[in-house]
N, CA, C and O atoms as a Maestro MAE file, in Angstrom:
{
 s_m_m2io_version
 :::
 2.0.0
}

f_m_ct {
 s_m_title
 :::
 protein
 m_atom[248] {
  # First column is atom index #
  i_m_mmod_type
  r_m_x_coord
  r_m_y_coord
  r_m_z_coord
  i_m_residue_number
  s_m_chain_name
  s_m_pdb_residue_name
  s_m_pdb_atom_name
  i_m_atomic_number
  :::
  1 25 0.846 -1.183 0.000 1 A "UNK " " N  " 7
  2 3 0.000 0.000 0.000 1 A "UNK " " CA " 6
  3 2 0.891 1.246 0.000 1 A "UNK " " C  " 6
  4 15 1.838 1.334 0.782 1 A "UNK " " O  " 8
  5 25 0.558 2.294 -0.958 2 A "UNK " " N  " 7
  6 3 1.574 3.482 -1.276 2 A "UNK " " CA " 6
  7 2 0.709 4.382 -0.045 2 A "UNK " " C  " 6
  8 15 -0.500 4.374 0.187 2 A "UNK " " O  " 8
  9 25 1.590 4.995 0.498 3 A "UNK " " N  " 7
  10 3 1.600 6.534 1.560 3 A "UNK " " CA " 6
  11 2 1.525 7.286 0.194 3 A "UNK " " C  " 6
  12 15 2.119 7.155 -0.877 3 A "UNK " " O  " 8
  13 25 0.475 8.198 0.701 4 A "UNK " " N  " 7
  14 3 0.730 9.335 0.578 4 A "UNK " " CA " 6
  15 2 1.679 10.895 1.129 4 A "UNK " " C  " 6
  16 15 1.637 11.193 2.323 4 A "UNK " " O  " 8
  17 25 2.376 11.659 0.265 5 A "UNK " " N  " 7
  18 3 3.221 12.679 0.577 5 A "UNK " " CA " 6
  19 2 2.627 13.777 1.351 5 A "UNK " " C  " 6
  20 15 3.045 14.171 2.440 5 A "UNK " " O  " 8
  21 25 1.312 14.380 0.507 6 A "UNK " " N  " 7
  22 3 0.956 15.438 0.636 6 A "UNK " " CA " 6
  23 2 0.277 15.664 2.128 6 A "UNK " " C  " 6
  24 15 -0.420 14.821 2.693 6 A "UNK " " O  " 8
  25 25 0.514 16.576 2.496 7 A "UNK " " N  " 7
  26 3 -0.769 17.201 4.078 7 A "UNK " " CA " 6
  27 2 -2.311 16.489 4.167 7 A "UNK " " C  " 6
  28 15 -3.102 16.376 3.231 7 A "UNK " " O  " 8
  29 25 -2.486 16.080 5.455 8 A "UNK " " N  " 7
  30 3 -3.765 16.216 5.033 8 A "UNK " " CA " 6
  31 2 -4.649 16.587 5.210 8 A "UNK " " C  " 6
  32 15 -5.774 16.110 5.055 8 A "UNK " " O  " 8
  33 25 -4.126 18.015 5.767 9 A "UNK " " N  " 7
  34 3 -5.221 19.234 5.799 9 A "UNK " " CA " 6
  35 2 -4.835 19.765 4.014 9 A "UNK " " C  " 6
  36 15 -3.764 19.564 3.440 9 A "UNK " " O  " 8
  37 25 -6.198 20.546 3.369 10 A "UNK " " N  " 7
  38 3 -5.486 20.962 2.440 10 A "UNK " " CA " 6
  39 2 -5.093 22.581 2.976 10 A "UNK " " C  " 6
  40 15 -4.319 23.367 2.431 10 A "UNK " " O  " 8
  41 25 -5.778 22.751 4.035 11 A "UNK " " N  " 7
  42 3 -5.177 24.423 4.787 11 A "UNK " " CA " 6
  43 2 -3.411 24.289 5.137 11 A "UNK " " C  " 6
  44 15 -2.864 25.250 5.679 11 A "UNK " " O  " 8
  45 25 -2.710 23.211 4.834 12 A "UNK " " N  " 7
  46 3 -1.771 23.152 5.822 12 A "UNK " " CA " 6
  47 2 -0.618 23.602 4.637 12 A "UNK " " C  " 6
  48 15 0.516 23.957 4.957 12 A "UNK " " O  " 8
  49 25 -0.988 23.545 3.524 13 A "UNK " " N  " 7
  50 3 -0.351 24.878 3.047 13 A "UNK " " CA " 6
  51 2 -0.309 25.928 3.070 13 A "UNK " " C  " 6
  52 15 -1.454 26.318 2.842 13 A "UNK " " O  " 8
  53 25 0.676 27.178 3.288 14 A "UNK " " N  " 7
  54 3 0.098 28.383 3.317 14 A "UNK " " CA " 6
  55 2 -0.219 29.315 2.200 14 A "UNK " " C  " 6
  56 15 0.736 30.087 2.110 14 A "UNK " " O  " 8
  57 25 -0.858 29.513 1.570 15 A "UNK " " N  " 7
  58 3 -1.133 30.164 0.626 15 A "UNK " " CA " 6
  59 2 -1.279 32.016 0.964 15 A "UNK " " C  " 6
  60 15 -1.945 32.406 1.922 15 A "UNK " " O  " 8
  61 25 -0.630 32.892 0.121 16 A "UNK " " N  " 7
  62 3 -1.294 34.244 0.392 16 A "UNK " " CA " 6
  63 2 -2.843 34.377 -0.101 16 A "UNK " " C  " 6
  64 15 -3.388 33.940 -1.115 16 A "UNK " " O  " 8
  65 25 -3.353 35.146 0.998 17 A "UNK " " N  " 7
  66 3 -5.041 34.998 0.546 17 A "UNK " " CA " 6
  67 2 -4.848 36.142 -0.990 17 A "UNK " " C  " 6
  68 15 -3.784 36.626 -1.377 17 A "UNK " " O  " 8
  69 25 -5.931 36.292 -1.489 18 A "UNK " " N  " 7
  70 3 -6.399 37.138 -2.522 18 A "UNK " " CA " 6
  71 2 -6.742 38.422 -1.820 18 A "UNK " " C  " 6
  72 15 -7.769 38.510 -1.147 18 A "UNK " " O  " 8
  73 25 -5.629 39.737 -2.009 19 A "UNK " " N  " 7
  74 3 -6.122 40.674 -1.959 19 A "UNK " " CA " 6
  75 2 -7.607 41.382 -2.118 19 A "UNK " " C  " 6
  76 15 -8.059 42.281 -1.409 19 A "UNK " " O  " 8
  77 25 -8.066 40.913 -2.928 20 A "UNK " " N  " 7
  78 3 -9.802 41.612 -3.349 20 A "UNK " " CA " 6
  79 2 -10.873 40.645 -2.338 20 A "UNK " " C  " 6
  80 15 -11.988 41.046 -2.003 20 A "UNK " " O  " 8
  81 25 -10.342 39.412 -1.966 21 A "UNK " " N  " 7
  82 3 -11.217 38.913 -0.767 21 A "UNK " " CA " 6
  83 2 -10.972 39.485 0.123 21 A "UNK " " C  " 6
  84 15 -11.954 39.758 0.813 21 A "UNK " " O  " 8
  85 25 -9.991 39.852 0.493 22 A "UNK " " N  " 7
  86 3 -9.100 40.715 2.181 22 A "UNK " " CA " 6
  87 2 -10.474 41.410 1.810 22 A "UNK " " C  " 6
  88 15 -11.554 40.946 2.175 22 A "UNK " " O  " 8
  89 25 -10.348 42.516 1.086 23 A "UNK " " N  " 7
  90 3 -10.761 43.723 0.755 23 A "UNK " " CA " 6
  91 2 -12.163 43.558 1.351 23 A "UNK " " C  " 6
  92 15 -12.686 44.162 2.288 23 A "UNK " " O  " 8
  93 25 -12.600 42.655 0.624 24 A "UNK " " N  " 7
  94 3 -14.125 42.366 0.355 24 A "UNK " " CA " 6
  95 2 -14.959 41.683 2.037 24 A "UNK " " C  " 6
  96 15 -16.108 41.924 2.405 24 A "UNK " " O  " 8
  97 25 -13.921 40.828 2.757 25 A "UNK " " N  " 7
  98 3 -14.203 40.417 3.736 25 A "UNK " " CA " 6
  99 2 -14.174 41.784 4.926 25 A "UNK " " C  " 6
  100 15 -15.013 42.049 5.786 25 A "UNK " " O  " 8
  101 25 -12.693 42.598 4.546 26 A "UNK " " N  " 7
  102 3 -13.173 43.907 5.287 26 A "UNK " " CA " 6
  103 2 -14.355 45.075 5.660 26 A "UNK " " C  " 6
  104 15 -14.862 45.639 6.629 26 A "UNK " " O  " 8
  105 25 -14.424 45.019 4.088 27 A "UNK " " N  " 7
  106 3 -15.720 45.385 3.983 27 A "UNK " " CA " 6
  107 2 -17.209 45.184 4.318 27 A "UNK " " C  " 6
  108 15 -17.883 46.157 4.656 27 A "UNK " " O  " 8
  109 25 -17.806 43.806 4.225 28 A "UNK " " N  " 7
  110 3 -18.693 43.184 4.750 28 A "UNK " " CA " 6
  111 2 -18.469 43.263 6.363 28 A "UNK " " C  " 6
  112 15 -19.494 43.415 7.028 28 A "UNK " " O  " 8
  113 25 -17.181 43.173 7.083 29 A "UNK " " N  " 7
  114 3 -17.176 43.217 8.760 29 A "UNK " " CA " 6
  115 2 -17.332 44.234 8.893 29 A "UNK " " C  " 6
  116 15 -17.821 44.373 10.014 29 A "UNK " " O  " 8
  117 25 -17.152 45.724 8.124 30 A "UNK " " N  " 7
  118 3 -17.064 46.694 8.547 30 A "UNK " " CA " 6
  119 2 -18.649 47.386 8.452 30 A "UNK " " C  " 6
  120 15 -18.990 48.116 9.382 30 A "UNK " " O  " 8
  121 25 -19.530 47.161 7.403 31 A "UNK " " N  " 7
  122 3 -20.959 47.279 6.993 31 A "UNK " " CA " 6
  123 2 -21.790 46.496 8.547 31 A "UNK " " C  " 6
  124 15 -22.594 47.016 9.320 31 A "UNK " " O  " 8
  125 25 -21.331 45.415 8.555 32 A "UNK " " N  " 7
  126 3 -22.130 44.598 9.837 32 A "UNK " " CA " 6
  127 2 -21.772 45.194 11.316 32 A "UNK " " C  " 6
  128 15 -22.573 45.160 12.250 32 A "UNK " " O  " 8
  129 25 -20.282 45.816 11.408 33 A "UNK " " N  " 7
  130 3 -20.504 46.704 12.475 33 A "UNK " " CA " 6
  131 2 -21.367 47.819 12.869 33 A "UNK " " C  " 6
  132 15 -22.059 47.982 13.874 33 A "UNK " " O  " 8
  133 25 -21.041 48.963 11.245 34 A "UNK " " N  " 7
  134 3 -21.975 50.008 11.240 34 A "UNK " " CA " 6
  135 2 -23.384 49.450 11.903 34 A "UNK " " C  " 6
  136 15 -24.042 49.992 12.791 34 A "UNK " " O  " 8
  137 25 -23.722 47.898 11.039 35 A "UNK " " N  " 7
  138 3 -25.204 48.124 11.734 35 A "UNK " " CA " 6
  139 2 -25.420 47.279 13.080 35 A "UNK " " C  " 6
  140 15 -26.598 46.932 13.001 35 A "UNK " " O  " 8
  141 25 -24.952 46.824 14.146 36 A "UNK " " N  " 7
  142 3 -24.734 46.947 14.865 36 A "UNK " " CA " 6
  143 2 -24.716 47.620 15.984 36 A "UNK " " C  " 6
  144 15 -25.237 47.388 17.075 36 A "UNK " " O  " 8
  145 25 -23.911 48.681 15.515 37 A "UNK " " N  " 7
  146 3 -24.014 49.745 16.252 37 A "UNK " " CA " 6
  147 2 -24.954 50.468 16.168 37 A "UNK " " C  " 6
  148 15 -25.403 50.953 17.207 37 A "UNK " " O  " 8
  149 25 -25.572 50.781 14.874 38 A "UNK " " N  " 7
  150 3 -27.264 50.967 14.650 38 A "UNK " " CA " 6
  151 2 -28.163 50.556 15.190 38 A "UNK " " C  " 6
  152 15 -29.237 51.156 15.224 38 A "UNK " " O  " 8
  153 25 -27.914 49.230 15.849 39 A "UNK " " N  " 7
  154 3 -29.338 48.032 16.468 39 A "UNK " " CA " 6
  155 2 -29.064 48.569 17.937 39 A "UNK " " C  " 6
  156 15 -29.957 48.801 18.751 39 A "UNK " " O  " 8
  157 25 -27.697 48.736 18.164 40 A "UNK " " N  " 7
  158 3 -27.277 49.042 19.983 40 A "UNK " " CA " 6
  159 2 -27.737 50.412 20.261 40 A "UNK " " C  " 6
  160 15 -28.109 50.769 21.379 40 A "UNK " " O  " 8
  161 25 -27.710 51.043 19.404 41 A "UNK " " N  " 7
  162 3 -28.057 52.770 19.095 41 A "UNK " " CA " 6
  163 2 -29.894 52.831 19.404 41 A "UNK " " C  " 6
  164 15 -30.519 53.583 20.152 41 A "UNK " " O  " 8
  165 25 -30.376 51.748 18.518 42 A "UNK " " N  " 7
  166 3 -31.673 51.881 18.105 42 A "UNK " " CA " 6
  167 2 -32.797 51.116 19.535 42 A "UNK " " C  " 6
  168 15 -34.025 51.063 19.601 42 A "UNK " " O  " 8
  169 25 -32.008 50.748 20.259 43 A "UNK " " N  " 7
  170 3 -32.224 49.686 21.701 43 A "UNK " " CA " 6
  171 2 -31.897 50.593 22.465 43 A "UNK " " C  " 6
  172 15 -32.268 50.239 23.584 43 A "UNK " " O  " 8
  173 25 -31.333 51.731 22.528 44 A "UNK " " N  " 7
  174 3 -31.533 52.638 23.826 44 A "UNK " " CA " 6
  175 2 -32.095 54.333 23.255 44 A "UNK " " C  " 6
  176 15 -32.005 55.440 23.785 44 A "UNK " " O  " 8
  177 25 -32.553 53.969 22.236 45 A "UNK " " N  " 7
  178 3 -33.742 54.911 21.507 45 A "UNK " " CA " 6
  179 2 -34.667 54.734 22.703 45 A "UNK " " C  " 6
  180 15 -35.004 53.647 23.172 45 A "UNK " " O  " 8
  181 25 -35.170 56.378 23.298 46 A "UNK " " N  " 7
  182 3 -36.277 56.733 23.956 46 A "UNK " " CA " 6
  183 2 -37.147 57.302 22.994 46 A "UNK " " C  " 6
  184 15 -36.804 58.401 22.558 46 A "UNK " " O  " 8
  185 25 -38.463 56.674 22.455 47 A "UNK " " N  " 7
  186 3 -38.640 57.588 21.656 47 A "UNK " " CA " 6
  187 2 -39.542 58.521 22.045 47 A "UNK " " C  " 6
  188 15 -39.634 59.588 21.438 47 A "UNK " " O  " 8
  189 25 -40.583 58.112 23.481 48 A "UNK " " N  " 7
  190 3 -41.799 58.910 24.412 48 A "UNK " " CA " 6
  191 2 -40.999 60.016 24.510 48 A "UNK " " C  " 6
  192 15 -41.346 60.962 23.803 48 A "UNK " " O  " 8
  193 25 -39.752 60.204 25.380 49 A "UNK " " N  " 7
  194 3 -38.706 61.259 25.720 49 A "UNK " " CA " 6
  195 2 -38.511 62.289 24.776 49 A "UNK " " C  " 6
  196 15 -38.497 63.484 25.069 49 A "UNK " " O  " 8
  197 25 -38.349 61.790 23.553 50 A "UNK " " N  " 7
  198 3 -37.606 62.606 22.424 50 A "UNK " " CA " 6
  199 2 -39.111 63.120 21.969 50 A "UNK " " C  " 6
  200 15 -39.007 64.346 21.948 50 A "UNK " " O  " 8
  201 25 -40.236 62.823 21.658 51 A "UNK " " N  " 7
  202 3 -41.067 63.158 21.208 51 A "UNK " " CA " 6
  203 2 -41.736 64.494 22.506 51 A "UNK " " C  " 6
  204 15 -42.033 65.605 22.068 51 A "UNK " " O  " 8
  205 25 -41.821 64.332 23.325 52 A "UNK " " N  " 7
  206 3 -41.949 65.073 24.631 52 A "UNK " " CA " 6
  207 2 -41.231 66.634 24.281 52 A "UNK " " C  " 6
  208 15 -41.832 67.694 24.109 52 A "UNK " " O  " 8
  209 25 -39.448 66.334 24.232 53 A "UNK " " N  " 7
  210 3 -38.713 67.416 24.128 53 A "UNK " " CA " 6
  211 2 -38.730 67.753 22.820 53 A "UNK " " C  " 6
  212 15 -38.227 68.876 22.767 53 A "UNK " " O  " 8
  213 25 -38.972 67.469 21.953 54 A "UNK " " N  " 7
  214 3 -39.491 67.770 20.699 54 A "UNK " " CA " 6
  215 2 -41.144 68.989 20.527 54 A "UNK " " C  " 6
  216 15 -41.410 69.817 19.656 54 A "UNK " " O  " 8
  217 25 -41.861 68.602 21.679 55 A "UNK " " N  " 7
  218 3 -42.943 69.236 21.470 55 A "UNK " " CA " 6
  219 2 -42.907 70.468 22.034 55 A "UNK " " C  " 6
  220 15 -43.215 71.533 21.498 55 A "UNK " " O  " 8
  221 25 -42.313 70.177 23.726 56 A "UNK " " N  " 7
  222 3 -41.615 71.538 24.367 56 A "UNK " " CA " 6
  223 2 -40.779 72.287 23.645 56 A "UNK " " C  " 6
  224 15 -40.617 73.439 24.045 56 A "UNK " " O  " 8
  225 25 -39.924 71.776 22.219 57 A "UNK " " N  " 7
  226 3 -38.902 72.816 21.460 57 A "UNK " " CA " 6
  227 2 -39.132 73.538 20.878 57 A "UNK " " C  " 6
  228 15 -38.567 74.597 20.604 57 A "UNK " " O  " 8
  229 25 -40.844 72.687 20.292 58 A "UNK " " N  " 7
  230 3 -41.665 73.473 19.341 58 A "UNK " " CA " 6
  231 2 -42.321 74.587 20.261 58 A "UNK " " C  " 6
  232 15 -42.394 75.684 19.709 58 A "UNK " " O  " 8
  233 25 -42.860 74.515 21.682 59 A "UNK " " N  " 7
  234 3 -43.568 75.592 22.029 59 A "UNK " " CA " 6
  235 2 -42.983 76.749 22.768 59 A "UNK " " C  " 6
  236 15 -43.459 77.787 23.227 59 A "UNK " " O  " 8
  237 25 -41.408 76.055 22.716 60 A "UNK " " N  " 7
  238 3 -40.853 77.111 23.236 60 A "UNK " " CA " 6
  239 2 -40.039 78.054 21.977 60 A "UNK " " C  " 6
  240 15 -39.553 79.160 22.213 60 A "UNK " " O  " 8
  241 25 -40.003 77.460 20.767 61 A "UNK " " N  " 7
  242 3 -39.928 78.470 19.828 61 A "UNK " " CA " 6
  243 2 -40.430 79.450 19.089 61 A "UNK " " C  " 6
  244 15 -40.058 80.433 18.448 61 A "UNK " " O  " 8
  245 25 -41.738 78.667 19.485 62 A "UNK " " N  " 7
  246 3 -42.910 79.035 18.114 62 A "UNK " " CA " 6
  247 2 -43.371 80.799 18.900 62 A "UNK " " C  " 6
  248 15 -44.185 81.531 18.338 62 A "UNK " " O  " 8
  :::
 }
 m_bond[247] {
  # First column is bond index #
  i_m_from
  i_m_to
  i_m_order
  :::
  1 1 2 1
  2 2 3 1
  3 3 4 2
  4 3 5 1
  5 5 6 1
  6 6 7 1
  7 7 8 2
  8 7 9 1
  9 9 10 1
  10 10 11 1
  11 11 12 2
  12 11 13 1
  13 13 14 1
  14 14 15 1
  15 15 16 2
  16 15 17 1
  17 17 18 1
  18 18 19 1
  19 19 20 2
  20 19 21 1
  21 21 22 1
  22 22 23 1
  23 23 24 2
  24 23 25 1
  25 25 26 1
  26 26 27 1
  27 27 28 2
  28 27 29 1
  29 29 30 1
  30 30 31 1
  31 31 32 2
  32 31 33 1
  33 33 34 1
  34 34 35 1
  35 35 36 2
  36 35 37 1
  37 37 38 1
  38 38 39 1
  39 39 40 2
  40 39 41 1
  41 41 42 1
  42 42 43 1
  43 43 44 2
  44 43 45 1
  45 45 46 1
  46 46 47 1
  47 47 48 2
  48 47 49 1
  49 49 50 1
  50 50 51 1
  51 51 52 2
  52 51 53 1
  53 53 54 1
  54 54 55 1
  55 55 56 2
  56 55 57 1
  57 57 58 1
  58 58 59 1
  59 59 60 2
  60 59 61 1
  61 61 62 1
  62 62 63 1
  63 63 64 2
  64 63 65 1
  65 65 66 1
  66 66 67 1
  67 67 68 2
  68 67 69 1
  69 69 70 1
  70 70 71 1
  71 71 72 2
  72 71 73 1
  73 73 74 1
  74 74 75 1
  75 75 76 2
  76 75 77 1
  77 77 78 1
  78 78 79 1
  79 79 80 2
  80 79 81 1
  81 81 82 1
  82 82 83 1
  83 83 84 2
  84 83 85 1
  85 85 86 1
  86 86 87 1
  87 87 88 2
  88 87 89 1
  89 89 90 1
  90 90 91 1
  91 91 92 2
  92 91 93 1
  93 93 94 1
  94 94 95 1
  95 95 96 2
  96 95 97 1
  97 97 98 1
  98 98 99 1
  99 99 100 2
  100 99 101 1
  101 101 102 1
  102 102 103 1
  103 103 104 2
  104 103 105 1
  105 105 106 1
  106 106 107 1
  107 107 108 2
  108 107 109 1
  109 109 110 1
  110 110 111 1
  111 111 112 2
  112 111 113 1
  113 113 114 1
  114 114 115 1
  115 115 116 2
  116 115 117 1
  117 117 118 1
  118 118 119 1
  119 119 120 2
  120 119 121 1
  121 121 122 1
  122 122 123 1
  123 123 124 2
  124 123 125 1
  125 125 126 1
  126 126 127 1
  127 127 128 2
  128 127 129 1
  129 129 130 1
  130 130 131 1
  131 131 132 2
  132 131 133 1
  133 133 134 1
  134 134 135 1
  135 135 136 2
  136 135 137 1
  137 137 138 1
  138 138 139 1
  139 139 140 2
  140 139 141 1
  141 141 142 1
  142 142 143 1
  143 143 144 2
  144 143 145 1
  145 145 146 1
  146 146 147 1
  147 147 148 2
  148 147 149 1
  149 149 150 1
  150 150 151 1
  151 151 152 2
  152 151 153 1
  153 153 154 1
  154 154 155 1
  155 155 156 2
  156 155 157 1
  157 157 158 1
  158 158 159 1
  159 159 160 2
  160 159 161 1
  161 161 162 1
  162 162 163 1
  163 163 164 2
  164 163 165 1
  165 165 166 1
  166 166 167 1
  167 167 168 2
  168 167 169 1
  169 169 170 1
  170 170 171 1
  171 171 172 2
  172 171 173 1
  173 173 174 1
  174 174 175 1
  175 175 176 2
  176 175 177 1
  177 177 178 1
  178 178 179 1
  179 179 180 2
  180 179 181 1
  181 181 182 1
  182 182 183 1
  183 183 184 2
  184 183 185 1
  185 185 186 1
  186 186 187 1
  187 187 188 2
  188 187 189 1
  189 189 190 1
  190 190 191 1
  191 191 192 2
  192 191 193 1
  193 193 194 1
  194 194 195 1
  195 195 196 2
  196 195 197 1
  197 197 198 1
  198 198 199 1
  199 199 200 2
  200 199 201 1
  201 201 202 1
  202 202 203 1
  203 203 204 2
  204 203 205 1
  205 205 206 1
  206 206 207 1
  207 207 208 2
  208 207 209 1
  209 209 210 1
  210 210 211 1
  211 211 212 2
  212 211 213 1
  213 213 214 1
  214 214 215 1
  215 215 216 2
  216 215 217 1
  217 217 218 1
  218 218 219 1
  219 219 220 2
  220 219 221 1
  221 221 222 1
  222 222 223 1
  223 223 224 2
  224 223 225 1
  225 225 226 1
  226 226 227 1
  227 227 228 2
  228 227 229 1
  229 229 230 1
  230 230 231 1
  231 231 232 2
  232 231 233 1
  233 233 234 1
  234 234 235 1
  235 235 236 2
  236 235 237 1
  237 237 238 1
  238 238 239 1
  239 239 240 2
  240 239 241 1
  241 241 242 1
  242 242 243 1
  243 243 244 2
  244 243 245 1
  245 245 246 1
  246 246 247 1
  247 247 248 2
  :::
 }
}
C-alpha cells in the first residue's frame, strides 16, 4: 500500500489569501458593524422622551 506525501489538511499549506477577498471580507465586517451599532443605538432609543422634548422645542420656539 503506497503513503501518501501530501498534508492532510489541504489548509496546511500556506497560501497568500487574494487581496480583493481581504478587501471584500473587510468590507462586509465593517458594513455589519456600522449596523450593529445601529441596532445598539436603536435599543436605547427613547422615543416617548424625544417626542416630549421635541414638542416643548416646538412651544418654546414658536
Amino acid at each position: 500500500m503506497a503513503t501518501s506525501c501530501r498534508p492532510r489538511c489541504p489548509r496546511a499549506v500556506a497560501t497568500p489569501p487574494d487581496p480583493r477577498a481581504v478587501r471584500e471580507y473587510a468590507e462586509r465586517h465593517e458594513r455589519a458593524a456600522l449596523v450593529a451599532k445601529h441596532f445598539h443605538a436603536a435599543q436605547q432609543w427613547d422615543y416617548e422622551s424625544w417626542q416630549q422634548r421635541r414638542v416643548e422645542d416646538k412651544q418654546g420656539g414658536a
